[in-house]
N, C-alpha and C positions, 0 to 999 in steps of 0.2 A: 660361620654364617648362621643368622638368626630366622628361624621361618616367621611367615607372617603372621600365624597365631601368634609366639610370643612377643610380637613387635606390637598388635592390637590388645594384646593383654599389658604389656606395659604400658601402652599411651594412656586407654584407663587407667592404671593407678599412676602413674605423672600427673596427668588431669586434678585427680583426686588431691593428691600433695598441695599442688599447686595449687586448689580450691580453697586447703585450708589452712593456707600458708604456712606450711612445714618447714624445718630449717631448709635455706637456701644449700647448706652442704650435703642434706639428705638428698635432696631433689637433682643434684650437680653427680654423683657418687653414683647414682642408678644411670645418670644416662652415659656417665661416661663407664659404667658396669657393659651396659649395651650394646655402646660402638666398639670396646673394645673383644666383646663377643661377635660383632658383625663383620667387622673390618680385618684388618691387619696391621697389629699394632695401632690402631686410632687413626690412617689412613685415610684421607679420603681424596676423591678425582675430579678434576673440573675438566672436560674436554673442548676442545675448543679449534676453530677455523682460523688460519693466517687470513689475520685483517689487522687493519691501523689501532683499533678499539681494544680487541683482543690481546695485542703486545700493548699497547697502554696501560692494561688494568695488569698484563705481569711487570712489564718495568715498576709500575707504579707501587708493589703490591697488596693487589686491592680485589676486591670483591663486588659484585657489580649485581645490587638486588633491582629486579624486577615485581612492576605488578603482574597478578596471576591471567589479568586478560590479555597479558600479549605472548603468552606462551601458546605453543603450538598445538596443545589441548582445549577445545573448545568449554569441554567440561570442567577441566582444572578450577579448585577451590569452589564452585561455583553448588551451590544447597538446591536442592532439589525441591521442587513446590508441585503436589499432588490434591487430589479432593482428601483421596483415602488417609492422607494424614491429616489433613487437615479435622476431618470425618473423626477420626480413634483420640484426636487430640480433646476435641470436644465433649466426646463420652468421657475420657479420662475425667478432664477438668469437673464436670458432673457430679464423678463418683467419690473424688477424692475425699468426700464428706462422710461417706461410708467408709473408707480406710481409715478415718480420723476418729470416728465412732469407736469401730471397732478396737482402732489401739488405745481409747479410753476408757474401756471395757476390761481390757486386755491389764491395764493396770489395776484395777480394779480387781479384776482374780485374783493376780497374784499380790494382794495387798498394798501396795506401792498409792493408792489412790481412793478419796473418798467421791461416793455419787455427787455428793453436794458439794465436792471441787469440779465437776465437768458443766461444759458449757452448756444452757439451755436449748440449745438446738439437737444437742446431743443422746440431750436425757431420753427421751421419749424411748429412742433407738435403742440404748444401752440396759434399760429399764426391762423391755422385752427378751432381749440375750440373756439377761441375768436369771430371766424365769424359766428360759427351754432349759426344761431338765438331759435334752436328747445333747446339747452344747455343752452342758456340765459332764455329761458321762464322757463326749470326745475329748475334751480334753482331759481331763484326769487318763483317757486310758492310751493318749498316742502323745504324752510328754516325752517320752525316749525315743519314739521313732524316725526313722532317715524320712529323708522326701520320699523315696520310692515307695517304703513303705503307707507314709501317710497318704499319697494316691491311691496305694491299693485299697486304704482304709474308709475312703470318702468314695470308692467306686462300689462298697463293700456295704455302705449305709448311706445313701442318696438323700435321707432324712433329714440328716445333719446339714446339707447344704436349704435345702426346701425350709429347715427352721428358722436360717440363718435370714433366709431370701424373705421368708414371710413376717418375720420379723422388722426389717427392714421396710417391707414393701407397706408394714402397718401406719408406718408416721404417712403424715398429708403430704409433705416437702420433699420427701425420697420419694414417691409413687410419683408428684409430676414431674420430679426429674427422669425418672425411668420412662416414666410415658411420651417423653419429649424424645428421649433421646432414640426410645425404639420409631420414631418418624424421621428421624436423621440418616438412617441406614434404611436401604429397600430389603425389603425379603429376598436371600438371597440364595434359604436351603427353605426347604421345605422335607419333615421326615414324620411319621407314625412312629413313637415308641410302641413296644409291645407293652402287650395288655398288663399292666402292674408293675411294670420296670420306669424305672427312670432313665433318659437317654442322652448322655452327652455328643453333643456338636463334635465331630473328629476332625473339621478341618473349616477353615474363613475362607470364606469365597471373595475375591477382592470386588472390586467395584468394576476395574476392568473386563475382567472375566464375565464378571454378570449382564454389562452392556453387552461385550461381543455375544452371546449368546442368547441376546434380545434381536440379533441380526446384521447390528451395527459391527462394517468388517473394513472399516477405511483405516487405512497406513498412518494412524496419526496416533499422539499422545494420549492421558488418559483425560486430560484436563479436556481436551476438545473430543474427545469419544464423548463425555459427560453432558457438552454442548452438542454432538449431533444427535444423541439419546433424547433431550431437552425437546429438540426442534421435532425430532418423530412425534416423540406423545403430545406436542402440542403446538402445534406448525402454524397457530394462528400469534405465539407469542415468541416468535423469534430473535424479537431484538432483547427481550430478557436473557436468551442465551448467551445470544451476543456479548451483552455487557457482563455477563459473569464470567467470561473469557478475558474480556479487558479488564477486571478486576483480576485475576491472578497473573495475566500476561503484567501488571503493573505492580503486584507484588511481588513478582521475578524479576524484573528490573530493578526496585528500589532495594530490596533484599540484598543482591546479587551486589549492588553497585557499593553497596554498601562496605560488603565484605572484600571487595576487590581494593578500595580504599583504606582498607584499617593496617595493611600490610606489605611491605616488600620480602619477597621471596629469592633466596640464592640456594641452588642445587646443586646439586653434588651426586658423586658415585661409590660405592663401597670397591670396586672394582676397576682396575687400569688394564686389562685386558677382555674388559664387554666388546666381544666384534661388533655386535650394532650399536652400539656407543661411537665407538669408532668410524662408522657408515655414517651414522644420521648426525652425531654433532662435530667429528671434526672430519669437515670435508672428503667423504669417501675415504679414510685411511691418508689423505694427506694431510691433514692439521696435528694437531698436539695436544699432549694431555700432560696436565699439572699437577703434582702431588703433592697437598698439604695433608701439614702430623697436627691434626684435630684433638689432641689432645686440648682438654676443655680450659687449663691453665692458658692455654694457646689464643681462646675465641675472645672478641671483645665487647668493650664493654655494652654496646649500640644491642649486640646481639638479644631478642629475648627468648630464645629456644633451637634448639639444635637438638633436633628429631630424626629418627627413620621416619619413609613413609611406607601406609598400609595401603596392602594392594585389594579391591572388595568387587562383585558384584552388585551392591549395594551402595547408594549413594548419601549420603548426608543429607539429612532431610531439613527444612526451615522446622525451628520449635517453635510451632505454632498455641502450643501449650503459654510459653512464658508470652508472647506476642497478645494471644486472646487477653489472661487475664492482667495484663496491664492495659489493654484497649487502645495498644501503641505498638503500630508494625516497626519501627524503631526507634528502641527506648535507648535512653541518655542513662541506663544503669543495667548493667550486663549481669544476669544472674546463672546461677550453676547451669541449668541447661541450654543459656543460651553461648555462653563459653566454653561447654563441650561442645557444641553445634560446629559455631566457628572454626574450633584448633579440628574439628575432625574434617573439615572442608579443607583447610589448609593443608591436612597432610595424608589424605585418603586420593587415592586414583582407581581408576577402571586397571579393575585385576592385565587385560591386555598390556600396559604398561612396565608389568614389571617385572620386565627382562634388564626394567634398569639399574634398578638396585639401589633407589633412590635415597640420601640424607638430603633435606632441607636446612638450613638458615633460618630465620623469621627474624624479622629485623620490622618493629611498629611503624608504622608511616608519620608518628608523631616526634619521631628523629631526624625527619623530614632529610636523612641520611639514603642515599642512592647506590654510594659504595662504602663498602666499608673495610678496615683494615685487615689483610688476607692471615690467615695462621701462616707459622712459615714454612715455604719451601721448601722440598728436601729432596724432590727429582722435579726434572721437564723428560716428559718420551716423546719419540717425534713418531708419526705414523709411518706405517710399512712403505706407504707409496710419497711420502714428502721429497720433494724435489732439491736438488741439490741447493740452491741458491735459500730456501725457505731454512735448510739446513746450517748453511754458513751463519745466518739472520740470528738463529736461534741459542746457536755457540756462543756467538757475540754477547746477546743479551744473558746468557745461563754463566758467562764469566765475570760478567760485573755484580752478578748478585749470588755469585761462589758458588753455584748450586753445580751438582753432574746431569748430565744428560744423556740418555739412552734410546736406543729405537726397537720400534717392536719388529719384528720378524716373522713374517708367513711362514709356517710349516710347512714340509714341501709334501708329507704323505696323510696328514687328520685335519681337520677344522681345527686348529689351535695358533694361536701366537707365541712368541717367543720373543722375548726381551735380550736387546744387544748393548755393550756399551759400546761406546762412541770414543776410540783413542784420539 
């Protein structure tokens, strides 16, 4: 069994491959590295209810993808849309001109790079670094150092940062973007350093936190806490609040609908004896569970990813980063973050969830493919409580497509099952 760090630590680097179109047999070789560390043997369980539909798709043997709005998770796949991201996405996009600087700069130290190759918006910026003598001494003397060390180093001499800031803060175009963007965010610490020290910030106050402590204590999201905070400090301009409510209520729609459309989803189990697997999908212990060998030779061609899912507290957030600067809530060309966004909606769930132990399928919706062809069979279990007649049904159809069949068994003294075959 793989924990969910290393299942979040692999989806990142999957993501990653697949960004930069790595060999298809690198990327094929990890995941099937994966299942065959999560599973048993490459294993995986489809549980399922006696109904017409359900022996259709085993007779048939087929696979039966859904979209993610008609699963019985309201949240499922579904990107989360907040101020506060929307708020950090916008400082980012700001700043990124300063990271751009500086790693122009940065080639520039170390040779690699003439000032009169950097771009004109640049120079002013790079011009100023190149002169603090206090940024020549840092680096020349924490080239060897780990991270921990170089915090302790920069907590050590406040200077270095204050050269870096004042530098920076010297061009016309960095100081009104700073200045714009300290009006975007409300005050939301207030602290006295001591007398000759420099003082870092130890902790982000969210937005949330700062309205409820304005007084506002109603049971709602943060998007409309933002709008009841709005209506206090200014109760004669209500309907402004209003409509920046229906402007994100209609970026969660169009977002959401979006992404519910790009994909059909078929799930799976890493495990054939989950008792609540057993409760919640196949009818109280009387339905059946199917067991295909996932081996990846096995999946077809429709398929475009066969994932574990991670289980978070955290939810996938809209990149509103790549969204702003294309000045298109949904653009016609999917870039790096907005295709990490996506695959991490598709296969991230609220931690509560994952006593399931879930692999996905993902099959594009421009296969306009609804079922698709199953890996093959290599057991049917019938549940502890399946009735005899569901029983007979089962044999029948588990002989015309060769497969054996076995039933699980309640333990008579621990919470556990027990697999029987069926002579």
């Amino acid at each position: 069994m793989v924990s969910n760090q290393e299942k979040t630590e692999f989806l990142h680097s999957l993501i990653e491959k697949m960004q930069r179109q790595e060999d298809e047999a690198i990327i094929k070789a990890d995941i099937q590295r994966i299942l065959l560390s999560d599973t048993d043997g490459g294993k995986l369980y489809k549980y399922r209810a006696f109904n017409d539909f359900s022996l259709q798709n085993l007779e048939n043997q087929t696979l039966h993808g859904s979209r993610p709005s008609v699963f019985n998770d309201p949240f499922d796949s579904r990107l989360g849309v907040d101020v506060q991201s929307l708020v950090d996405a916008k400082i980012n996009l700001k700043f990124d001109f300063i990271v751009e600087a500086f790693a122009e700069f940065m080639e520039i130290y170390i040779g690699r790079k003439e000032l009169g190759d950097c771009t004109d918006k640049n120079k002013p910026i790079i011009i100023n670094l190149m002169n603090s003598k206090q940024l020549r001494h840092f680096l020349n003397e924490t080239s060897e150092l780990s991270e921990e060390d170089l915090n302790k180093y920069l907590y050590a001499h406040p200077g270095v940062l204050i050269d870096i800031i004042s530098s920076i803060a010297s061009n016309d175009e960095a100081r009104k973007k700073m200045e714009l963007t300290n009006k975007m965010r409300p005050q939301l610490e207030k602290y006295e350093p001591p007398k000759g020290q420099f003082k870092f910030p130890e902790k982000t106050v969210s937005f949330e936190s700062f309205i409820r402590s304005e007084g506002i204590e109603d049971d709602a999201d943060e998007i409309s806490l933002v709008k009841s905070y709005y209506m206090k400090q200014k109760p004669d301009d209500c309907d402004k609040a209003s409509k920046i409510e229906r402007i994100f209520s209609d970026i969660d729609t169009r977002i959401n609908q979006a992404v519910d459309n790009a994909i059909y989803i078929i799930s799976l189990c890493a495990d054939n004896k989950n008792r609540l697997m057993w409760s919640h999908y196949a009818d109280n212990h009387k339905g059946f569970c199917i067991e295909y060998d996932c081996n990846l030779d096995n999946i077809c061609d429709n398929v475009a990813l066969i994932s574990p899912v991670v289980y978070s507290v955290m939810r996938p957030k809209i990149p509103w980063k790549s969204f702003i600067a294309a000045d298109n809530l949904v653009k016609k060309e999917i870039d790096k973050d907005t295709f990490t966004s996506f695959l991490f909606s598709f296969l991230t769930k609220d931690e509560v969830w994952s006593y399931e132990r879930e692999w996905r399928i993902l099959v594009p919706s421009t296969n306009k493919v609804m079922d698709i062809k199953a890996p093959p069979i290599s057991c049917i279990y019938l549940g502890a409580l399946c009735s005899e007649e569901n029983q007979e049904r089962m044999l029948s159809i588990a002989k015309q497509l060769d497969v054996p069949v076995k039933k699980m068994v309640i333990d008579r003294g621990e919470y556990n099952l027990h697999v029987e075959s069926i002579d």
